[in-house]
C-alpha positions as CSV (number, residue, x, y, z in Angstrom):
1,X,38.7,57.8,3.1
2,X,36.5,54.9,3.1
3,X,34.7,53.6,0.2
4,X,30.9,54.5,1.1
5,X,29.7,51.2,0.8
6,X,31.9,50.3,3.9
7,X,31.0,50.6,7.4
8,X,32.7,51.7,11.0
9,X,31.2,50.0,13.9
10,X,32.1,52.1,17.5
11,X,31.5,50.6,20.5
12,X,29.5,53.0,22.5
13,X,30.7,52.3,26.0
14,X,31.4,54.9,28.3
15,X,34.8,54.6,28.1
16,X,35.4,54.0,24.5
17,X,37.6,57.7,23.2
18,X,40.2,55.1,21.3
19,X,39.5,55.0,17.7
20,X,41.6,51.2,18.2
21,X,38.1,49.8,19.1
22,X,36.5,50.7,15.8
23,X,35.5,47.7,13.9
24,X,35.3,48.3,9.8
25,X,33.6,45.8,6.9
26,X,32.4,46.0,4.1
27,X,28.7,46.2,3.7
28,X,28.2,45.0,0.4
29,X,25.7,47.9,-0.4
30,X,25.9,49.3,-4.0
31,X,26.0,52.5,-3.1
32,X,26.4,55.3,0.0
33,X,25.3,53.8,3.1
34,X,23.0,56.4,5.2
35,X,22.4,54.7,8.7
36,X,23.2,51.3,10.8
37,X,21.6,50.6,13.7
38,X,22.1,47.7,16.1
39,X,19.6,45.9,17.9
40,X,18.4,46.1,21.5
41,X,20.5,43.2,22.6
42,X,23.4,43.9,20.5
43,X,23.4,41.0,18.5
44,X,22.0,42.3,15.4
45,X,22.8,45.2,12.7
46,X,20.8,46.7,10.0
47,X,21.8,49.2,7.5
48,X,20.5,51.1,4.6
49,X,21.9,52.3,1.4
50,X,21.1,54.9,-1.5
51,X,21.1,51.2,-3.6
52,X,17.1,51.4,-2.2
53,X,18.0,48.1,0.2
54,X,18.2,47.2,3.5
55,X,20.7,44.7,4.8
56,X,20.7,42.7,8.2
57,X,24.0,41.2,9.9
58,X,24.4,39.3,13.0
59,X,27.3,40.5,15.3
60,X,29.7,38.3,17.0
61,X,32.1,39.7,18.6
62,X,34.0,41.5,16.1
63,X,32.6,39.6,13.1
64,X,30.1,40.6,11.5
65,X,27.6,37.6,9.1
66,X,24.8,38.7,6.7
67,X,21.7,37.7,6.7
68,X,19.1,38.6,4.7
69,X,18.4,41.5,1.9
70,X,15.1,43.5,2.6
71,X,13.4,44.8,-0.9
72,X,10.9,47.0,-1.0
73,X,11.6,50.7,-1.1
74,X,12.1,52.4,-4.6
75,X,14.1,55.3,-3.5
76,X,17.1,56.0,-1.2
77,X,16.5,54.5,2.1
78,X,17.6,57.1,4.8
79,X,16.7,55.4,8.4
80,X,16.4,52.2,10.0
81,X,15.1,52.1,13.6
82,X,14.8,48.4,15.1
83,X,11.6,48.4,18.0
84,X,11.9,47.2,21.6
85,X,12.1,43.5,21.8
86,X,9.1,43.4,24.0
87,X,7.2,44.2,20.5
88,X,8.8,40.8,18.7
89,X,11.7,41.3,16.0
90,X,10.5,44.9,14.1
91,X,12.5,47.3,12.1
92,X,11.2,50.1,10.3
93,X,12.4,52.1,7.4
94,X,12.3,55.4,5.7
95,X,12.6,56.5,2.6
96,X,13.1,59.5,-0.3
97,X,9.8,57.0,-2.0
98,X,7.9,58.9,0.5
99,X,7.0,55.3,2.5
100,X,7.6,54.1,6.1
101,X,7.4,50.2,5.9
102,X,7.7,48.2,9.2
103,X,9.4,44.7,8.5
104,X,8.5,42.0,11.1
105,X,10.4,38.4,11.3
106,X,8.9,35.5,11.6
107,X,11.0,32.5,12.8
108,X,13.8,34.3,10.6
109,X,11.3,35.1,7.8
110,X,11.1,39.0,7.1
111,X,8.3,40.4,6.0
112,X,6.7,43.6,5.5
113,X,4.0,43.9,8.4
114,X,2.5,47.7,7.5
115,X,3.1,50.4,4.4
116,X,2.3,53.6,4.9
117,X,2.3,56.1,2.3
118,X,1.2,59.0,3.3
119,X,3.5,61.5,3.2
120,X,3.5,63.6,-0.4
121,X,7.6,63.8,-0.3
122,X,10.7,62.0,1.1
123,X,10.1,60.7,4.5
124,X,13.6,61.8,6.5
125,X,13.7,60.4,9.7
126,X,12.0,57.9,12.3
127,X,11.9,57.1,15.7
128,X,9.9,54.5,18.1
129,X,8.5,55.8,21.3
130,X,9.7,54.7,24.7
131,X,8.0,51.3,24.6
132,X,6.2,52.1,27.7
133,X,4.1,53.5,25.9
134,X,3.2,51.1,23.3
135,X,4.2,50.2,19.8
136,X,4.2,54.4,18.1
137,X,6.4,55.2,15.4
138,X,7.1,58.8,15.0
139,X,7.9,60.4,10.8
140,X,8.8,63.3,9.5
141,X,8.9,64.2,6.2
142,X,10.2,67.0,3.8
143,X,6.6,67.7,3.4
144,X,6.6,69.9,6.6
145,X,5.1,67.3,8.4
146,X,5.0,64.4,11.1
147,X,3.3,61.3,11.4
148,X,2.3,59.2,14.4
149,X,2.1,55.6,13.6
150,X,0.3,53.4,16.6
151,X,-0.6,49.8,16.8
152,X,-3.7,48.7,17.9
153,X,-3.3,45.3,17.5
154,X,-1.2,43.4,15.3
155,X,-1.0,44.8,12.1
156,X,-3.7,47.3,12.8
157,X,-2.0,50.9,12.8
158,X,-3.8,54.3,12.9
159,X,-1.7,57.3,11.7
160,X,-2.2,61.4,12.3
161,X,-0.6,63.9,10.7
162,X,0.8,67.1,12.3
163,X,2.0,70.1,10.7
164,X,5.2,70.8,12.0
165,X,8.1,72.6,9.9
166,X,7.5,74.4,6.8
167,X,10.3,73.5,4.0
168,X,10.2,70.0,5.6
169,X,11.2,68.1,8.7
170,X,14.9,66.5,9.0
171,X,14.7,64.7,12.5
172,X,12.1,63.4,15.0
173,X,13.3,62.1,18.6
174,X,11.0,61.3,21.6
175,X,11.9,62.1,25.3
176,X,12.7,59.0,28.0
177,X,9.6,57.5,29.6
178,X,11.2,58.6,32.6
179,X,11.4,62.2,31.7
180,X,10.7,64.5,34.5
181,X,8.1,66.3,31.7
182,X,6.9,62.6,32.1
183,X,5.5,63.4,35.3
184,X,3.0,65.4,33.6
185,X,0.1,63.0,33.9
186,X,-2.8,62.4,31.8
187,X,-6.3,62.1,33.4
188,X,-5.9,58.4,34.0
189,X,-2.7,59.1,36.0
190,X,-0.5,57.7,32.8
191,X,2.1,59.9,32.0
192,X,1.7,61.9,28.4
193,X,4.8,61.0,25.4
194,X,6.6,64.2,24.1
195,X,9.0,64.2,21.4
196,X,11.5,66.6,19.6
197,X,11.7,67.4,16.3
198,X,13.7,69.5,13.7
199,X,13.2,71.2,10.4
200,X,14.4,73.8,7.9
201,X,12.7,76.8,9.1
202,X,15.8,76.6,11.2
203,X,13.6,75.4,14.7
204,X,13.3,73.0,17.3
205,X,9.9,72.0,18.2
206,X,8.7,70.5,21.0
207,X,5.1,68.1,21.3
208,X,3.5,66.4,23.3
209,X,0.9,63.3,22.5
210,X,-2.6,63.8,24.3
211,X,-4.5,60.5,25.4
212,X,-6.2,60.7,22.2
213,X,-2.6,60.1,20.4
214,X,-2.7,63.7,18.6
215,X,0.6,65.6,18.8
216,X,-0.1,69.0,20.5
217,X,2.8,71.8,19.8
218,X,4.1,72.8,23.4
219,X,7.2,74.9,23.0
220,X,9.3,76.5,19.6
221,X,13.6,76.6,20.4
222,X,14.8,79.0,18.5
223,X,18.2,79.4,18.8
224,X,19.7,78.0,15.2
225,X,20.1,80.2,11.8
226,X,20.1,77.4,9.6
227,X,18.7,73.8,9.0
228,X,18.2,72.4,11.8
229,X,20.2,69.1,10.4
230,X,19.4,66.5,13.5
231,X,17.7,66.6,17.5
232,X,18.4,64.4,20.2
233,X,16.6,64.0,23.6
234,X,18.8,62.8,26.2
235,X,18.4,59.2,28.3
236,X,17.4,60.7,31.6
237,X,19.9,59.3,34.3
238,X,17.9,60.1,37.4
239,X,18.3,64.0,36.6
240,X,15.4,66.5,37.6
241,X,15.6,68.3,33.9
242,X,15.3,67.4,30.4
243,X,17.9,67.7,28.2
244,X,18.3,68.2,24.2
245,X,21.1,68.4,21.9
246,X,20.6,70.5,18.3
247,X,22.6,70.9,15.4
248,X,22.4,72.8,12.2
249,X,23.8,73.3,8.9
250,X,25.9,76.2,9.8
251,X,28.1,74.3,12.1
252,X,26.2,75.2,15.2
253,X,25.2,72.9,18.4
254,X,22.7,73.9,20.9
255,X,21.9,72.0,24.4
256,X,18.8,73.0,25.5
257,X,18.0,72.7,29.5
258,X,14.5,72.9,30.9
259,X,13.8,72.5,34.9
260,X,10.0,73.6,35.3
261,X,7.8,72.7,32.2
262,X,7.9,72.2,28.7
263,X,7.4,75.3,27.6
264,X,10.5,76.7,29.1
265,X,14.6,76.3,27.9
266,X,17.8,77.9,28.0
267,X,20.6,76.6,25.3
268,X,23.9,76.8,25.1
269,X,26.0,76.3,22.2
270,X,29.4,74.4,21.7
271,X,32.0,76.4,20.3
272,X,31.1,76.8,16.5
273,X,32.2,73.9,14.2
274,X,34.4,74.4,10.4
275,X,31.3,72.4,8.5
276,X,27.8,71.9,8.9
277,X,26.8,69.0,11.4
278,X,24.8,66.2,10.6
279,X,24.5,64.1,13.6
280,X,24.2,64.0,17.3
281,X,23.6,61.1,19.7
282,X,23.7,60.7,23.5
283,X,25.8,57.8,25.2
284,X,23.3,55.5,26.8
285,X,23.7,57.4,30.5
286,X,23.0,60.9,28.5
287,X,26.1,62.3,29.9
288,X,28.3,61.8,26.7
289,X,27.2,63.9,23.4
290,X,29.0,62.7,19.9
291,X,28.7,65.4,17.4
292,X,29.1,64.2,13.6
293,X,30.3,66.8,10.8
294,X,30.6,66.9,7.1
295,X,34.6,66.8,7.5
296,X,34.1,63.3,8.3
297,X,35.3,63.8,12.1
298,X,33.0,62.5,15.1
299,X,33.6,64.7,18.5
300,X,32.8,63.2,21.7
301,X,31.2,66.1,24.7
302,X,30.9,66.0,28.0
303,X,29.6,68.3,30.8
304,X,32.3,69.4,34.0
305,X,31.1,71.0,36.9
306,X,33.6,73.4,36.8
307,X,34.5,74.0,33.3
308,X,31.2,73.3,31.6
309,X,31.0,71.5,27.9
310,X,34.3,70.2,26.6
311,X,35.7,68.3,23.8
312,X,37.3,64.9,25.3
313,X,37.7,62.8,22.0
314,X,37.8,63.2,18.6
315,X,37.7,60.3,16.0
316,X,38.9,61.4,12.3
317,X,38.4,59.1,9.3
318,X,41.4,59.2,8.1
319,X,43.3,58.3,11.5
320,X,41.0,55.4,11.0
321,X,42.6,54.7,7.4
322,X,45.8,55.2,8.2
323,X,46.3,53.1,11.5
């Protein structure tokens, strides 16, 4: 297998169920790498390491240049979520420290713009609202809960805190702008932000933010006996439902459908995978699903009239080695 410090790139174009189009380098992290994300145009990719650091490269075609080290976290650093370019050059971080530190550049100078330290244990996962509706950074923690980080103005945040998942809270993920739950408007005629998120008392919940910015509980899924590991909303392509992909530690993976409202959703689940899974993610369209396991192999899903969900790519890390 790899050596953890190195790093896979897939393209993630409709098309792509070749493995030949995987791009590897070597990160220079210190230690086990535990997310890379690139940028809104593509151009840029930041990664985060057990070494407490978080690195950014600029992507060329296939080559890949680093830029700059960013230091501050003094525990693993599990996520790194870059905001909407509308917002200015952001990227925020999470970490096992129990701190969520948004990084702003400046006429390539990085710097941290807001700490917050809240949360009384290891801060899991992050995720930036649909930027329609403003600069909101959504945490959850192994403390059971999650926090809702809005900017006022620059460098003014407020933050609320939600009880959401006793035993802690492994994955947040917010619904499109565009979501037909979207079209659930607010007094002012705005349409209200919902978001997923997932946590070891083996649930799926589902929230919406009020105009205040307070996340109110709308629906539980139950439908896992385990961890729930990771949550994804789907990119809505035009389609009258919401859609939400689930996965838990005992090798489960539920998509959840709802047609009406929030409050109600029917799952089905993928046939059963050999080891837990860590990681789903939705092609930009929302019709593909990938599906990452502990074996190290990334499935690729999509939906046939006919035939339902089926397996139409599966990309192995040790194909990858040996090609």
């Amino acid at each position: 297998g790899h050596r953890e410090s190195c790093l896979s790139v897939i393209p993630t174009r409709e098309c792509t169920t070749s493995s030949k189009m995987t791009t590897t380098f070597d990160s220079q992290h210190q230690d086990m790498i535990h997310d890379a994300q690139m940028d809104y145009y593509g151009k840029r990719l930041a990664t985060c390491s057990s070494d407490r650091t978080i690195k950014i490269f600029t992507v060329q075609k296939d080559v890949q240049t680093h830029l700059v080290d960013l230091l501050g976290h003094e525990g693993p650093v599990w996520q790194v979520a870059w905001a909407h370019p509308k917002f200015g050059t952001k990227l925020a971080s999470c970490s096992y420290d129990r701190k969520v530190i948004i990084w702003s550049e400046d006429r390539g100078r990085w710097a941290k713009s807001y700490t917050s330290g809240r949360h009384e244990l290891s801060v899991n996962s992050i995720s930036w609202a649909p930027h329609e509706f403003g600069l909101i950074l959504a945490c959850g923690s192994s403390d059971g809960t999650v926090s809702i980080l809005t900017q006022r103005a620059p460098n003014d945040w407020a933050e609320v805190q939600v009880e959401a998942h006793p035993g802690g809270v492994n994955a947040v993920s917010w619904a499109p702008a565009v979501a037909p739950t979207a079209s659930k408007l607010g007094t002012k005629g705005a349409p209200l932000a919902s978001f997923a998120s997932a946590g070891c008392d083996n649930a799926v919940q589902i929230w919406q933010l009020n105009e205040a910015g307070e996340a109110k509980k709308v629906a539980t899924l139950e439908g896992h006996a385990d961890w729930v590991r990771d949550v994804a909303w789907a990119p809505n392509a035009g389609l009258p439902y919401s859609t939400i992909a689930s996965c838990s530690q005992d090798g489960v993976v539920n998509i959840w459908t709802q047609t009406d409202n929030l409050a109600n959703w029917s799952n089905i689940s993928l046939p059963k995978f050999p080891s837990p899974v860590w990681r789903v993610s939705w092609s930009v369209t929302g019709n593909i699903l990938a599906v990452s396991c502990g074996d190290n192999t990334v499935t690729l899903w999509k939906e046939f009239v006919d035939q339902g969900w089926k397996c139409i790519s599966t990309l192995n890390e040790e194909e990858k080695d040996n090609e």
